[in-house]
C-alpha positions in Angstrom: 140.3 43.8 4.7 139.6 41.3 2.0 138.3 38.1 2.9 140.0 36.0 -0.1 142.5 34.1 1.1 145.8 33.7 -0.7 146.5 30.0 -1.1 144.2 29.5 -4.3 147.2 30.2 -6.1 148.7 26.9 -5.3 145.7 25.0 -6.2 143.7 26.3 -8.6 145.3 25.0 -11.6 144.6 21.7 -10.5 141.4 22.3 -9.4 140.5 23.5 -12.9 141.5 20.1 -14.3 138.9 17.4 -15.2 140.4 14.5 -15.7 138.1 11.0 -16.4 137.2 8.5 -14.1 133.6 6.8 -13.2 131.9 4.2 -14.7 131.3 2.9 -18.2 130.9 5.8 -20.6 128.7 8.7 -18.8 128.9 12.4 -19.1 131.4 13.8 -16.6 131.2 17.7 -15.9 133.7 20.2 -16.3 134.3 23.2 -13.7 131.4 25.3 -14.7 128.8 22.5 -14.7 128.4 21.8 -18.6 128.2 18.0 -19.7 130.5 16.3 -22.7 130.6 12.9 -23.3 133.6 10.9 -22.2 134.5 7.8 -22.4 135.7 7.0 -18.6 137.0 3.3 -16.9 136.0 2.1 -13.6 134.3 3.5 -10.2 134.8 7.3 -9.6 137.7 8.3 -7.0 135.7 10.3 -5.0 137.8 12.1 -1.4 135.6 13.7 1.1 136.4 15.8 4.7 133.8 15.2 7.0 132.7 15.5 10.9 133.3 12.9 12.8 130.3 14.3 14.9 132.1 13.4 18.0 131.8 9.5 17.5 134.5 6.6 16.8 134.5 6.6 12.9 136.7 4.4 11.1 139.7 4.5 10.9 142.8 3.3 8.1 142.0 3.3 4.1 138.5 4.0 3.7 137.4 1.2 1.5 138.6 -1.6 4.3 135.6 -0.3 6.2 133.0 -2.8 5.1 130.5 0.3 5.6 132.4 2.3 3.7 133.0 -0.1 0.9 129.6 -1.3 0.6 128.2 2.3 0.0 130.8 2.6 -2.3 129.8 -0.2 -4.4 126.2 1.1 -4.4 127.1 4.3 -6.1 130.0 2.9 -8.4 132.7 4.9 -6.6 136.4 4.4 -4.6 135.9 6.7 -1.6 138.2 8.1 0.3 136.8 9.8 4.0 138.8 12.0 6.3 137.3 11.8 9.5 137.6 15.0 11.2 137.3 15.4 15.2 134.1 17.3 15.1 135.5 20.0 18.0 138.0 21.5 15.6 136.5 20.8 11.9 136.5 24.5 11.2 139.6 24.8 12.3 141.6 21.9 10.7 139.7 22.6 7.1 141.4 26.0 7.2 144.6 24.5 7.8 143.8 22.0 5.1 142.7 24.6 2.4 145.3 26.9 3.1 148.1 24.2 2.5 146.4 23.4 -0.8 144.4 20.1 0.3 140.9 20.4 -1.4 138.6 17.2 -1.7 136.1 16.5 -3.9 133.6 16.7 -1.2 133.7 19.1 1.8 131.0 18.3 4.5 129.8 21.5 6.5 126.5 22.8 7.9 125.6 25.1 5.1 128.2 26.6 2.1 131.8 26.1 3.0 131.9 30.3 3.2 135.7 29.9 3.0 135.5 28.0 -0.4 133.3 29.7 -2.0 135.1 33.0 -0.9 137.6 32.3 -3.1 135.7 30.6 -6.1 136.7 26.9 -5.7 133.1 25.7 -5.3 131.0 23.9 -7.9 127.7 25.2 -9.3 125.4 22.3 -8.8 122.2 23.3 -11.0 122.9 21.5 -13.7 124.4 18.5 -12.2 121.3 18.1 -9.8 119.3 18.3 -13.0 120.5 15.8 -14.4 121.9 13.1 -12.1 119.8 14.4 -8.8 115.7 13.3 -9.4 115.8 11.7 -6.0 117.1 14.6 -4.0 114.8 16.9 -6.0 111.8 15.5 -4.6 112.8 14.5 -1.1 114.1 18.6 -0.4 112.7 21.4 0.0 112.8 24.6 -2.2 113.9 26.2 1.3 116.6 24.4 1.7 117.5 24.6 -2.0 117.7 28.4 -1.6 119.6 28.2 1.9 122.7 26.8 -0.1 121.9 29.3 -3.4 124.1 32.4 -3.7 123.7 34.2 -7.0 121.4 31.7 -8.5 124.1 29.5 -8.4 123.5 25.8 -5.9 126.2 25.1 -3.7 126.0 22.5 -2.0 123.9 19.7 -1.6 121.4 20.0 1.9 120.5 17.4 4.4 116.7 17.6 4.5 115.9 18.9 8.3 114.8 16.1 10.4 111.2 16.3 11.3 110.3 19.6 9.7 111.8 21.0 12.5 113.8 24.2 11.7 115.5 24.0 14.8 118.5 21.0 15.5 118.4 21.7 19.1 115.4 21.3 21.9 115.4 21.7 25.8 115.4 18.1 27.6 113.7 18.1 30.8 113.4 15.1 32.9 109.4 14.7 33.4 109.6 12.3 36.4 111.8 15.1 38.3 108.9 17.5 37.3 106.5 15.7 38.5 108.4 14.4 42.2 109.0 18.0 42.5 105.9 19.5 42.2 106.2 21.1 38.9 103.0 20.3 36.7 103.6 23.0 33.8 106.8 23.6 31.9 107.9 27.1 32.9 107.0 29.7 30.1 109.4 32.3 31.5 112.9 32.8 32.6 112.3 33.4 36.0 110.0 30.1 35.7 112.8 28.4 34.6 115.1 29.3 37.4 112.5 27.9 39.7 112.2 24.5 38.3 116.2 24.5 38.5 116.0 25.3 42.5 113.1 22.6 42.8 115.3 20.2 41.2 118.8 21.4 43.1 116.4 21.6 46.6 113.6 18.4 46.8 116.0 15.1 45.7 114.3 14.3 42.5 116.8 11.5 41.8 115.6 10.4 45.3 118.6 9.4 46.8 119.2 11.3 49.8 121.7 13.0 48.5 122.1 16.9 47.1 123.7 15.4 44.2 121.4 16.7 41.5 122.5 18.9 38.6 119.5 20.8 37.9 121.4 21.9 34.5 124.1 20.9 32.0 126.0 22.0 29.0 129.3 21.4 27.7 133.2 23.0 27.0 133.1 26.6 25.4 129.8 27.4 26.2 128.3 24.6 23.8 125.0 22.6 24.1 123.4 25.5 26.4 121.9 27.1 23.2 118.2 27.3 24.7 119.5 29.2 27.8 120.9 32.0 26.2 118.0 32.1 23.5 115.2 32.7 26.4 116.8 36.7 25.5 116.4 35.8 21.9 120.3 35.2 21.1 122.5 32.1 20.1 126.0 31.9 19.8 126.2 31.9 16.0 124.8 34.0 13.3 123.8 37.2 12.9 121.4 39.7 14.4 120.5 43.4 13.6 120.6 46.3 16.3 120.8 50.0 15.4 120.8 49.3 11.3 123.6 46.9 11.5 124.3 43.5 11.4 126.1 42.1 13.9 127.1 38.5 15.3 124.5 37.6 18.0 127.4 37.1 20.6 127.9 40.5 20.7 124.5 41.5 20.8 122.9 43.8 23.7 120.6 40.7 24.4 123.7 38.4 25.4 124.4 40.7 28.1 121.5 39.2 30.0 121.8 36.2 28.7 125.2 35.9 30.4 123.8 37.0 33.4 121.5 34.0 34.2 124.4 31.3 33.7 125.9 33.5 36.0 123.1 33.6 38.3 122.5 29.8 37.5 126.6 29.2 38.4 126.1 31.3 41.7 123.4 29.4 43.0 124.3 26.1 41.9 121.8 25.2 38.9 123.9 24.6 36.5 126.6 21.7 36.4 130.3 23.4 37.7 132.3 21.4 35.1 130.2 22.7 32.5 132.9 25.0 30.8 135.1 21.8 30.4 132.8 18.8 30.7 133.8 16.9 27.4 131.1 15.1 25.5 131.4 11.7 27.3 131.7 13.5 31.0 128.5 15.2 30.1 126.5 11.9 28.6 127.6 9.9 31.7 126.2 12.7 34.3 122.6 12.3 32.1 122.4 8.9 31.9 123.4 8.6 35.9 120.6 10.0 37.1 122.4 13.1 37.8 121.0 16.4 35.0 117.6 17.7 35.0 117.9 19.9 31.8 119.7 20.1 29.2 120.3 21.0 25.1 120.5 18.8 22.4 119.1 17.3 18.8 115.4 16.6 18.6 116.0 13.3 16.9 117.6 11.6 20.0 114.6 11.8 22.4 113.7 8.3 22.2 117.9 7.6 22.7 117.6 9.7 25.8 114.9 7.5 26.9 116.5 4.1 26.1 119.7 5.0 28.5 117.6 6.2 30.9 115.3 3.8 31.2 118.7 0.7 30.8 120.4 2.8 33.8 117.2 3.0 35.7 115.0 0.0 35.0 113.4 0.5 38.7 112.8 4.5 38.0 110.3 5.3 35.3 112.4 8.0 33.8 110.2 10.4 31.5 112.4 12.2 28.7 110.5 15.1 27.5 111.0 18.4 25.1 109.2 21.8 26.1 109.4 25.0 24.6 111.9 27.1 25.5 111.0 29.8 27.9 111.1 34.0 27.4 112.4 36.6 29.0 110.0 39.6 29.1 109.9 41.2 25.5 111.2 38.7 23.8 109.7 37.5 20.8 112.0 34.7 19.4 113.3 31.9 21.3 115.3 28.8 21.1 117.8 27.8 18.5 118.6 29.0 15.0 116.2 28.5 13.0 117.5 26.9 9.6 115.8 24.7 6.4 118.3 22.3 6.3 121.2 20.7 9.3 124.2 19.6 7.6 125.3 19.9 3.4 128.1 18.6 1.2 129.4 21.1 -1.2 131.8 19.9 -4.1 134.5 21.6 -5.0 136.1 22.4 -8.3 139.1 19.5 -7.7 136.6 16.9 -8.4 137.5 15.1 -11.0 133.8 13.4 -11.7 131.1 15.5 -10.1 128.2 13.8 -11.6 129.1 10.3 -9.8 129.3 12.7 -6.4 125.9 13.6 -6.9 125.0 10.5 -7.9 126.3 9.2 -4.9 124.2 11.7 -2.7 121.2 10.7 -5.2 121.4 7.4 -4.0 121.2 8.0 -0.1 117.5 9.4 -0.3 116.1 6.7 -1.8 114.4 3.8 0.2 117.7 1.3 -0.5 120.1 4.7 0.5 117.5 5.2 3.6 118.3 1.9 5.0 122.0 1.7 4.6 122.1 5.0 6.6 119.8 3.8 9.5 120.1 0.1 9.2 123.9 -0.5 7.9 125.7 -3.4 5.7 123.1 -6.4 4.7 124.3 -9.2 6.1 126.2 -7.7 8.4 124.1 -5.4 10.7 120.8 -5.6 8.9 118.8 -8.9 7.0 115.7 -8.7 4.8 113.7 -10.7 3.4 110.4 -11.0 1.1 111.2 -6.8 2.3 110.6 -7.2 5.9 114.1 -5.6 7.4 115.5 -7.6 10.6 118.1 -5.3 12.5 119.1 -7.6 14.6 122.1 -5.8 15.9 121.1 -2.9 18.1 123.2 0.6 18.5 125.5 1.3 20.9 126.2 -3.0 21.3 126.9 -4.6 18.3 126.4 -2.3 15.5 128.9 0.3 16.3 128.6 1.9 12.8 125.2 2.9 14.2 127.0 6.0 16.2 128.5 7.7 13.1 126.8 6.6 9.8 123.5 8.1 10.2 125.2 11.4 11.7 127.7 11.8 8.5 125.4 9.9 5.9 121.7 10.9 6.8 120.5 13.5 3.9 116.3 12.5 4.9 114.1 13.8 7.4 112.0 12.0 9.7 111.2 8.5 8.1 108.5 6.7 10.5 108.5 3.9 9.6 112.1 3.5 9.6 112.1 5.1 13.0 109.4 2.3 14.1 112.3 -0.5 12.8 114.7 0.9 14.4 113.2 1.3 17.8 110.9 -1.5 17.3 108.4 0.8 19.2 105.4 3.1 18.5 105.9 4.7 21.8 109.5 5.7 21.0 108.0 7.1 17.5 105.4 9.2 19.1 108.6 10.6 22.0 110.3 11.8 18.9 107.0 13.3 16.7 106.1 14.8 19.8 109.7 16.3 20.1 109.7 17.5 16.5 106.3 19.3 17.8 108.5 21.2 19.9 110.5 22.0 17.5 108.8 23.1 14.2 107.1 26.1 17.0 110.2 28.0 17.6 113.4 29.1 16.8 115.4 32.5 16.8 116.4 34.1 13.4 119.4 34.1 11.8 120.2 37.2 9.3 123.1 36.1 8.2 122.1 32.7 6.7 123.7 31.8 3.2 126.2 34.8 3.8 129.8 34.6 2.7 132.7 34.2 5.5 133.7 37.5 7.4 136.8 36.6 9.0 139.2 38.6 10.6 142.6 38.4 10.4 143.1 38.8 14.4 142.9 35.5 16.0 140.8 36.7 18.8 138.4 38.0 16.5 138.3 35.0 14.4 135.2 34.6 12.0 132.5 36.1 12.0 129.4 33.5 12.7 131.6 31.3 15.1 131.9 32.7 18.9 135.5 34.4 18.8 138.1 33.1 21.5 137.7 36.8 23.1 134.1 36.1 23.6 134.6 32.2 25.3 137.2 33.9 27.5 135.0 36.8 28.8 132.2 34.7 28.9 133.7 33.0 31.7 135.1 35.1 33.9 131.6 36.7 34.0 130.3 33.9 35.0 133.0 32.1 37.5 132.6 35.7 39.2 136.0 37.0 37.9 134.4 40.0 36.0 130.8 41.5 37.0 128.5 41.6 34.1 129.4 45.3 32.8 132.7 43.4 31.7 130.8 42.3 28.9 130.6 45.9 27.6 134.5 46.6 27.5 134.2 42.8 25.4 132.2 44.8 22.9 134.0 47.5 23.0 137.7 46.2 22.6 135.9 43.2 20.3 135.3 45.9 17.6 137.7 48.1 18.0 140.0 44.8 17.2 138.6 44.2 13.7 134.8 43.2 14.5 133.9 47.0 13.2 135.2 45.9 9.7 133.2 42.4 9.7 129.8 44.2 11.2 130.4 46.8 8.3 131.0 43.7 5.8 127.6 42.0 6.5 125.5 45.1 6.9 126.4 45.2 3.7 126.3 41.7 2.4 122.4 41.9 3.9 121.3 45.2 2.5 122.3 43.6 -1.0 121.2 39.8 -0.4 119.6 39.2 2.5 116.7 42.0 3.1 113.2 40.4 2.7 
């Protein structure tokens, strides 16, 4: 099976092409990187795909976003953003590559494997080099070589945010700790379980009602990463068993892992709707008084907290992080462990690469730093004589605060922009504290940097990305449909489908690249 895809074809004539466009007269790039001076009119047409990350992004022509048009007069450019609904950006940029639509910038969470499969991504060396001194210094060789295949840069990486190598934590409500008798976070799985049947059993919430949901996660087994990692596995990436390398959904260790959300669905400690609570159901159920536990980004602590504490101004909520636990023998827990969270990669249609990494230059420094977490001057943000006002606070008046920093962000953890934004050294300690957590743990992924293995079966699907056979076993295990062996005959009928072919793809891929 090859995994090229057939469309480049259609596009790669054009994506070949450098026309001019920018500002003044600057040094545009052709497709392999090399400079040659050009004389070039006006801002550079730059078109990106990006995430919406779940969040109400703009929508219309681009630059009638004042956001959106202000950052494009910072970096000389005419920008052009498709916002896409984060729950099926995989899926629609296949649908958009395959029918020829490439933009200049593609936004992902490491390589766009499908691009650079079939050759249509810029090398960035060169570029970075010249037009990229700022993003040089503010990341890390690590993440440099995350997004490096064949010496050969990329894509441009979004420093991870605290140092923390891990982009998910397990939240656990202190105060219900503490009403419940709990005065250690649990270390193990069965541990864990416990605090769950304090919380479902002793009316943390204090209401008089068995209301509480001791844990919650979301729609196709998302946001319940730190669960499943207690037996050392994740949803995505690879893992190696018996000399090969396989995805970790289909590792031995899921098995078990399946089998406490199971356990956790029988006895009632995990939320019911969790296989189809969407992303607002879920929020609301926190922010009510309602979860215990759950999964989600270190840098939102101290957000946690602030809903908490507005929907409970009588309760003394305590938002806290705590390793995740172990099951017996395991050595590696929590989340994937990666050196960067999201990248940009630009592709071989742009027409003026140098202004797209200028453009990315530009974010990391201190000016770039407080567009992303403070907005528009003058509109969501004043300063003067250097002292920043940010008057209008998130999730009120400055709406743009719920996407820009998720789709813009390329820093880590900035504190004394965090102490502006919260206006409070306590919330800047919650979120230190949190990244604490984080930097301590973390599962390994063997597959990082590799190319796409997809399979040509739907139900296999790619490679990295839980297949629709997996979601579907997943939970009939554990509404009780299947017992657990079912997961076995999922392994079983899993390869026998095409998953063989992709295991035999990265098992090689690894014993040339990614053996250290």
């Amino acid at each position: 099976m090859s995994i090229k895809r057939k469309w480049l074809g259609i596009t790669l004539t054009l994506a070949l092409a450098v026309s001019t466009a920018g500002c003044s007269t600057a040094k545009t790039e052709n497709s392999e990187g090399s400079g040659t001076s050009t004389e070039v009119k006006g801002p550079a047409k730059i078109s990106m795909f990006a995430s919406d990350a779940g969040q109400p992004v703009p929508g219309g022509e681009s630059m009638d976003d004042p956001t959106v048009k202000y950052l494009a007069e910072k970096t000389n450019t005419d920008l052009n953003i498709t916002f896409i609904p984060n729950s099926q950006y995989r899926n629609q940029l296949s649908v958009k590559f395959a029918s020829g639509e490439i933009p200049d910038i593609v936004q992902g969470w490491g390589i766009n494997a499908e691009l650079a499969d079939n050759d249509q991504l810029l090398p960035l060396n060169d570029l970075i080099e010249e037009h990229g001194p700022n993003l040089k210094k503010v990341i890390s060789q690590d993440a440099w070589d995350a997004v490096t295949r064949d010496g050969k840069i990329l894509a441009i990486p979004e420093a991870p945010l605290g140092d923390s190598p891990v982009a998910r934590v397990l939240f656990v409500r202190k105060d219900w700790m503490d009403k419940v008798g709990i005065k250690e976070a649990p270390k193990t799985d069965a541990e864990f379980l416990d605090m769950l049947r304090a919380f479902r059993d002793k009316d943390p919430n204090g209401n008089g009602i068995q209301d509480e949901i001791p844990f919650s996660a979301r729609e196709n087994f998302t946001w319940l990463d730190n669960v499943l990692s207690m037996y050392g596995v994740n949803l995505y990436g690879g893992t190696i068993e018996n000399n090969e390398v396989i995805p970790q959904y289909v590792s031995k260790n899921m098995k078990p892992a399946l089998g406490i959300v199971k356990k956790m669905m029988e006895e009632k400690l995990i939320d019911s709707e969790f296989m189809s609570n969407k992303r607002n159901v879920w929020e609301q159920k926190i922010q009510s008084d309602l979860v215990g536990a759950w999964v989600h980004a270190p840098n939102l602590a101290w957000d946690w907290q602030e809903r908490l504490n507005k929907s409970l101004p009588n309760g003394n909520p305590e938002v806290i992080a705590i390793p995740t636990p172990k099951a017996p023998g395991v050595k590696e827990s929590g989340f994937n462990k990666s050196p960067h969270n999201k990248a940009f990669s630009i592709t071989k249609s742009s027409k003026d690469p140098a202004a797209a990494v200028r453009l990315f230059d530009w974010l990391v420094t201190e000016e770039g730093q407080e567009f992303v977490q403070f907005g528009v001057p003058g509109i969501t943000v004043t300063k003067d004589n250097g002292k920043i006002d940010y008057n209008k606070q998130k999730d009120t008046d400055d709406k743009t605060a719920l996407w820009r920093p998720l789709v813009f962000n390329m820093v880590g953890f900035n504190e004394e922009i965090q102490l502006v934004l919260s206006g409070d050294e306590q919330a800047v300690a919650k979120i230190k504290e949190v990244y604490e957590i984080g930097k301590k743990e973390g599962t390994t992924n063997v597959t990082a940097g590799a190319p796409s293995f997809k399979s040509d079966q739907p139900e296999i699907g790619d490679y990295v990305i839980p297949s629709t056979m997996f979601i579907e076993t997943a939970g009939r295990i554990v509404l009780g449909e299947k017992p657990l062996d079912y997961f076995d005959e999922f392994v079983n009928n899993w390869r026998a489908r095409g998953g063989d072919e992709l295991i035999k793809e990265a098992t090689e891929w690894y014993q040339q690249n990614g053996k250290q």
